[in-house]
VODRENVEX-565686 format. One line per field, with one value per residue (C-alpha): residue number from 1; residue in one letter; x, y, z. Coordinates in steps of 0.5 Angstrom, whole numbers, m for minus. Each point is the difference from the previous one (the first is absolute). Example, Ala and Ser with C-alpha at 12.3 -4.5 7.8 and 13.67 -1.06 7.14 Angstrom:
2
i = 1/2
aa = a/s
xx = 25/2
yy = m9/7
zz = 16/m2
//
This chain:
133
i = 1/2/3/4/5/6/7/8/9/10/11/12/13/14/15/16/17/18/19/20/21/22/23/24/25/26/27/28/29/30/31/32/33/34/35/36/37/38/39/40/41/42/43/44/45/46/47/48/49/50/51/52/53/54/55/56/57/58/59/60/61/62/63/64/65/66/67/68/69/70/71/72/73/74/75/76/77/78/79/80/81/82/83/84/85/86/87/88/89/90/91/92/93/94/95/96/97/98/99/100/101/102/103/104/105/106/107/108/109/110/111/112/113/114/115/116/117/118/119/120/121/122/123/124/125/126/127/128/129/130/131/132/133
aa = x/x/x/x/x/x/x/x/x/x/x/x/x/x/x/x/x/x/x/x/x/x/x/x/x/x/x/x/x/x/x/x/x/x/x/x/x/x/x/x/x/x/x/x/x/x/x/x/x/x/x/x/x/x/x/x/x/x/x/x/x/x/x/x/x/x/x/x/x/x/x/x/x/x/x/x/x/x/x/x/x/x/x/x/x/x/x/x/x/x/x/x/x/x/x/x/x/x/x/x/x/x/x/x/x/x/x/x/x/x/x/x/x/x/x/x/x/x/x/x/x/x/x/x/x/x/x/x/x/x/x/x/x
xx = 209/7/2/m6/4/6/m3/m3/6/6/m5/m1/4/5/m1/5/2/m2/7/4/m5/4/m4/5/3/m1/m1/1/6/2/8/5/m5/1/m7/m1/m6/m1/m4/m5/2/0/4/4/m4/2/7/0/m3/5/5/m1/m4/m7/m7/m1/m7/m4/m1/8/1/m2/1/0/m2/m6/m5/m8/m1/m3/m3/5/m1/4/7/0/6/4/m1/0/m2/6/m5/m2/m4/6/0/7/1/4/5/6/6/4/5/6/m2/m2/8/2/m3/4/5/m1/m1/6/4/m3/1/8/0/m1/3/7/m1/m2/8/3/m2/1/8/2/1/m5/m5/6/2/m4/4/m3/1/m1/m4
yy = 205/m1/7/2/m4/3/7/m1/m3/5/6/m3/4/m4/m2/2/m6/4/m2/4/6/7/4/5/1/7/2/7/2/7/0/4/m3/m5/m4/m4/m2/2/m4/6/m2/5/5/m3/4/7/m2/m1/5/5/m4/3/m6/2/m4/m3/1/m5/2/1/m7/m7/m5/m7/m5/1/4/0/7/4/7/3/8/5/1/m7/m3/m6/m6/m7/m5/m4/m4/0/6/4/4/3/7/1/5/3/4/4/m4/4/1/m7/m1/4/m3/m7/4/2/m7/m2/4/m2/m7/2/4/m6/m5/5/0/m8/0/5/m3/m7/2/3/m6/0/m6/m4/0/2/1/3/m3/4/m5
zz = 147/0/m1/6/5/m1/0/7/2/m2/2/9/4/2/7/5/6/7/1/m5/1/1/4/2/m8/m3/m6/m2/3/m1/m1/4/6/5/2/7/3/8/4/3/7/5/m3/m5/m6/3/2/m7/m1/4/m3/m8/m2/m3/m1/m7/m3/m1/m8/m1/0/1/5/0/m5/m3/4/m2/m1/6/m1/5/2/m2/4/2/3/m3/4/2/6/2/5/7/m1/m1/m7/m3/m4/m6/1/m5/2/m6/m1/1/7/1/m2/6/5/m3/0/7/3/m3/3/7/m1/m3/7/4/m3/m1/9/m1/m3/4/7/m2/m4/7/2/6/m3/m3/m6/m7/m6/m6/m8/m6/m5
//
């Protein structure tokens, strides 16, 4: 009876705490690719889609912790309610665009930061001396 006891016990699912839940992990990444989730406001989804981003099938992946198996039509879309009636899209980039755009990003916020410097060094704002860590 003792062997039973511990058999049911070692084959429960272990519970997972509504506070630890990971309703936005992924699982079944394809690698050379960068994945987000889009809130589908507005149109986020297409501005994405312009962008280089392309919808992940439903089928490909999985989303979250464990999901009850639902019966899903051919060519669904990956996605995930993030609450007030807002529903948000899985969306990958390949990876090597996705490190452009970084790229492009960081060299705006360079920029700015270059006219922050120069303005304040030219002595019109006091005096700002920069240190080489």
């Amino acid at each position: 009876m003792e062997t039973t006891a511990k058999k049911s016990a070692s084959a429960r699912v272990k519970r997972t705490p509504v506070t630890e839940r990971q309703v936005l992990s992924v699982k079944g990444k394809e690698p050379g690719y960068v994945y987000r989730f889009v809130n589908d406001i507005g149109d986020r989804v297409a501005q994405f889609l312009e962008q280089g981003y392309e919808l992940v099938e439903d089928k490909d992946v999985k989303v979250g912790d464990r999901r009850i198996q639902q019966v899903k039509a051919e060519g669904t879309k990956a996605q995930v309610s993030v609450g007030q009636g807002i529903k948000a899209f899985l969306m990958r980039q390949k990876d090597e665009y996705y490190k452009e755009d970084q790229a492009a990003k960081q060299a705006r916020v360079d920029q700015l930061e270059q006219s922050t410097k120069n303005q304040a060094t030219s002595g019109t704002y006091g005096k700002l001396e920069i240190t080489k860590d």
